[in-house]
N, C-alpha and C positions, 0 to 999 in steps of 0.2 A: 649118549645121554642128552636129552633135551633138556635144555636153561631158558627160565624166563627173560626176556629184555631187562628186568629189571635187575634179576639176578648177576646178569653178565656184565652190568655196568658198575655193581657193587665191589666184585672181583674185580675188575680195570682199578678201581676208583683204589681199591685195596692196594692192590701190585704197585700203584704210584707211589701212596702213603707210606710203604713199607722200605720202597728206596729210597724216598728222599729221609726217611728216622731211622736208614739201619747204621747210622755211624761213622758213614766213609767222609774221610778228610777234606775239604776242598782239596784240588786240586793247585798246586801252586806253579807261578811262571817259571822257568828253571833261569840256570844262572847263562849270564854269558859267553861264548866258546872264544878259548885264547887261541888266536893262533898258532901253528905250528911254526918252530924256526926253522923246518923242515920245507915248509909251503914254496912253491915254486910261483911264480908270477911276471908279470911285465911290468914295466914302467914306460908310459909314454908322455913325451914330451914335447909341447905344443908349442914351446918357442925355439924348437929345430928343426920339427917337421918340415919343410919345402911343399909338402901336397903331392910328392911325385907320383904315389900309390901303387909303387913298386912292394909294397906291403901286402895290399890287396891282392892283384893276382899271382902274389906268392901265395898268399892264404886259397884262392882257388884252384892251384898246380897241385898243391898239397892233399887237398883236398877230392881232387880230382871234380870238380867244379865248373858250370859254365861261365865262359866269360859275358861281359854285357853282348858284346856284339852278338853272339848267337842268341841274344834272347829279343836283339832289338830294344833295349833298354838305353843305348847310351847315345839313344837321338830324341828332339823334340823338335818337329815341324820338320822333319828332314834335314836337321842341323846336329852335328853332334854337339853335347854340352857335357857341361867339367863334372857337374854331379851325376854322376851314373853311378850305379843306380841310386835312388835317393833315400833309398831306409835298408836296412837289414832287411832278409829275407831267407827261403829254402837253399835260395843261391848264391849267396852273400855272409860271411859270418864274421867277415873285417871290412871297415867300410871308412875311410877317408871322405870326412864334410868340412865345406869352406864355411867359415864366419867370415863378413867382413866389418869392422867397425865404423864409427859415423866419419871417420877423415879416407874408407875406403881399405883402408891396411888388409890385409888377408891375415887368418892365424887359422892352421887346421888343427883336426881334432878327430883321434881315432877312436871309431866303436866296436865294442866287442862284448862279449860276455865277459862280467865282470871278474865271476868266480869270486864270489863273496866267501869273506870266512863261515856265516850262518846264512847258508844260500835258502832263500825263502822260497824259493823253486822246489827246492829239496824237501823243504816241509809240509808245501803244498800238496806235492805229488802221493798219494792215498796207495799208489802201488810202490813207490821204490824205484822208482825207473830212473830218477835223477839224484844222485849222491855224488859227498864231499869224500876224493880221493888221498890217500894217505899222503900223495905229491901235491895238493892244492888244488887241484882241477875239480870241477863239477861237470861228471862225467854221465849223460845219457845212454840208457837200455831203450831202446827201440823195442826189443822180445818184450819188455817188461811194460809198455807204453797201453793205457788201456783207451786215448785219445780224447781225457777231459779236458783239457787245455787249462788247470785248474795253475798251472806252471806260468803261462802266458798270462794270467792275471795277478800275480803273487807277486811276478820282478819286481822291481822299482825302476827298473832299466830297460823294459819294454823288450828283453833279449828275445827271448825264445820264440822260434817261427813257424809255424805250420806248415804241412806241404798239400795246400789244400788243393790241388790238380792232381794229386793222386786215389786211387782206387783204395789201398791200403797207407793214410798217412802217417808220418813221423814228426818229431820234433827235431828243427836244425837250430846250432848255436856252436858258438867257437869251441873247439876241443881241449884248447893248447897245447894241440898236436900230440896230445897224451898217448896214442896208440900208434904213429910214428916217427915221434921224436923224442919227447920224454923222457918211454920206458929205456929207450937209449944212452939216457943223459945227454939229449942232444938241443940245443934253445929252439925256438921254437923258428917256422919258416918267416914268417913278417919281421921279427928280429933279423934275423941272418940278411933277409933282402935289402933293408933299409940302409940306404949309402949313407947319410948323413950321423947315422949315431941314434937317432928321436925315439928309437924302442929298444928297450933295453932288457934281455931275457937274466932271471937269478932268482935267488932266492928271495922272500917278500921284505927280511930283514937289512939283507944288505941291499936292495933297491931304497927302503925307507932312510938308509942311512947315504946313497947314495943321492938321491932326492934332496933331504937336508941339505947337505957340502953344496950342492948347486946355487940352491937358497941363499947359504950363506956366502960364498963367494962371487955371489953375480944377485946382489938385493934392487941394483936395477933393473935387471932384466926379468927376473921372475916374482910371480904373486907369491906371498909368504905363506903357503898352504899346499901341504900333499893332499891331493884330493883321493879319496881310498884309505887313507888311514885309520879313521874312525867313522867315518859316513855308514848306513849302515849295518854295525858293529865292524866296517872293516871290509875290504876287497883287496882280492891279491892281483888284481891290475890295479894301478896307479897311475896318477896322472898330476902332470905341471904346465903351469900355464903362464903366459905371458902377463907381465904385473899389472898391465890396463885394462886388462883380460878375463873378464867374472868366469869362471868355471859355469856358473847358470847361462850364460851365452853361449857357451858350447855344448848345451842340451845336458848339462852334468847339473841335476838338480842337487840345490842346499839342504841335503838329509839329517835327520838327528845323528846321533851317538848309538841308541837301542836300534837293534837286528828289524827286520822284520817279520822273522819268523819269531821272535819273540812274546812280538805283539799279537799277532796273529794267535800262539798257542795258547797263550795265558785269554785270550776272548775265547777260541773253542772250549778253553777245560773249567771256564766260570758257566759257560752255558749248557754244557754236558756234565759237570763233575758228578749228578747223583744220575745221571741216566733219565731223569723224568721228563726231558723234552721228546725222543724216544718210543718211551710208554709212553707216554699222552697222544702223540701221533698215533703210535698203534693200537691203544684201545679205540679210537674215531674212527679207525678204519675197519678197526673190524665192528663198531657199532655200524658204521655204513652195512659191511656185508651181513651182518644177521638181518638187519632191514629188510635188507634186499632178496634173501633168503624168504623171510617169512613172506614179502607181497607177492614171492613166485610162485611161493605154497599154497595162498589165499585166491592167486587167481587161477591155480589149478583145481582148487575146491569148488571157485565158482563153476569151470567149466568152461571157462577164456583162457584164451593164450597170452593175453596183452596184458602189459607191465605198467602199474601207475607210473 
């Protein structure tokens, strides 16, 4: 059945009117997600680390992982240097970095995937491929990965990595060892390797209570702050740091309390609640294609082939 331009724009115009007055409630921010006392996590600890990074290529054995030296990463100028490699990446998902302060001191600082309590990775992701596991871990589907990298822009922790040399890519990020060590009951490999003590694998509540006691029995040595406790809403890595020692110098930025997938939900469902950004889109479009339609029609009538 052929419709006039004008008719068809009356019908769009209609379909909009009709969802924004049929009724439907905004849509509201949902509440906070409490942790589980269940949650599994680590605790790292920046005023015992040594830097040895016996962590690390625990985390690449585990992993079955290259080290720097096969990639050539852990030279600069034909010199090897201490930071190899220098960020997270497809090859790296534990990564020991020096600070040093203005009299020189060293203090390191482990990176990993946070495993946030409300992983905003997880809320990002449009197919599912990244979820909060009944153990604490935020555990990635690769099958399930449709490769918008929408995950990569949502962290607040810059975690997750592209494997952008591959034909078919994936996303890499710390597991914690959820698929062999975990499902075991077994701590995790960077835990296990660390000689000095400075990661500490348990549960999220007795690290937080274990964190505390540290605090309180050593208030010179340590800053008065679990960082991961409520930053956020919370991550079940944690982290302590030397009392001279801003947690924002060791690349751990000063978050609010609110999730970010919190924020993030409640701006999509203020902007989507009745659907009309949507319809509006797609009545344009398909006014474009009747357009286009009709000048096809007009200049087959004339007896051209050519398109205004």
């Amino acid at each position: 059945m052929d419709i006039s331009r004008r008719k068809f724009f009356k019908i769009s115009a209609a379909a909009g009117g009709m969802a924004a007055c049929a009724g439907v409630r905004p849509a509201q921010a949902r509440e906070a997600i409490v942790p589980d006392p269940n949650w599994y996590g680590m605790l790292n600890d920046s005023a015992l680390c040594i830097g040895c990074k016996a962590c690390q290529s625990a985390c690449k054995i585990e992993n079955k992982l290259p080290m720097e030296s096969s990639l050539g990463d852990d030279k600069q100028f034909g010199a090897p240097i201490y930071d190899s490699p220098r960020g997270l990446s497809e090859h790296t998902y534990t990564l020991i970095q020096l600070h040093q302060d203005d009299s020189g001191k060293p203090t390191f600082v482990k990176r990993q995937c946070m495993h946030c309590v409300d992983p905003a990775c997880a809320s990002a992701c449009i197919v599912g491929a990244l979820k909060k596991q009944p153990t604490g871990d935020v555990k990635y589907d690769a099958g399930m990965c449709m490769g918008c990298r929408y995950c990569m822009v949502a962290c607040p922790y810059n975690v997750p990595q592209f494997e952008w040399h591959k034909a078919i890519p994936v996303i890499s990020k710390c597991t914690l060892c959820n698929e062999t060590r975990l499902k075991k009951n077994q701590p995790t490999a960077c835990s296990t390797a660390c000689p000095v003590g400075a990661i500490t694998f348990g549960k999220r509540e007795d690290l937080l209570r274990l964190a505390k006691q540290r605090i309180k029995e050593q208030p010179e040595v340590y800053l008065d702050h679990v960082y991961g406790e409520t930053e956020v809403g919370g991550t079940n890595v944690l982290h302590l740091t030397k009392k001279n020692v801003s947690f924002a110098s060791l690349g751990l930025p000063a978050f609010g309390h609110k999730g970010v997938a919190i924020l993030t939900e409640s701006i999509q469902h203020r902007v989507f609640q009745y659907f009309i950004p949507p319809i509006a889109i797609y009545s344009i479009l398909g006014g474009v294609m009747y357009l286009n339609q009709k000048r096809k029609k007009n200049a087959g009538t004339l007896g051209g082939d050519d398109e205004y």
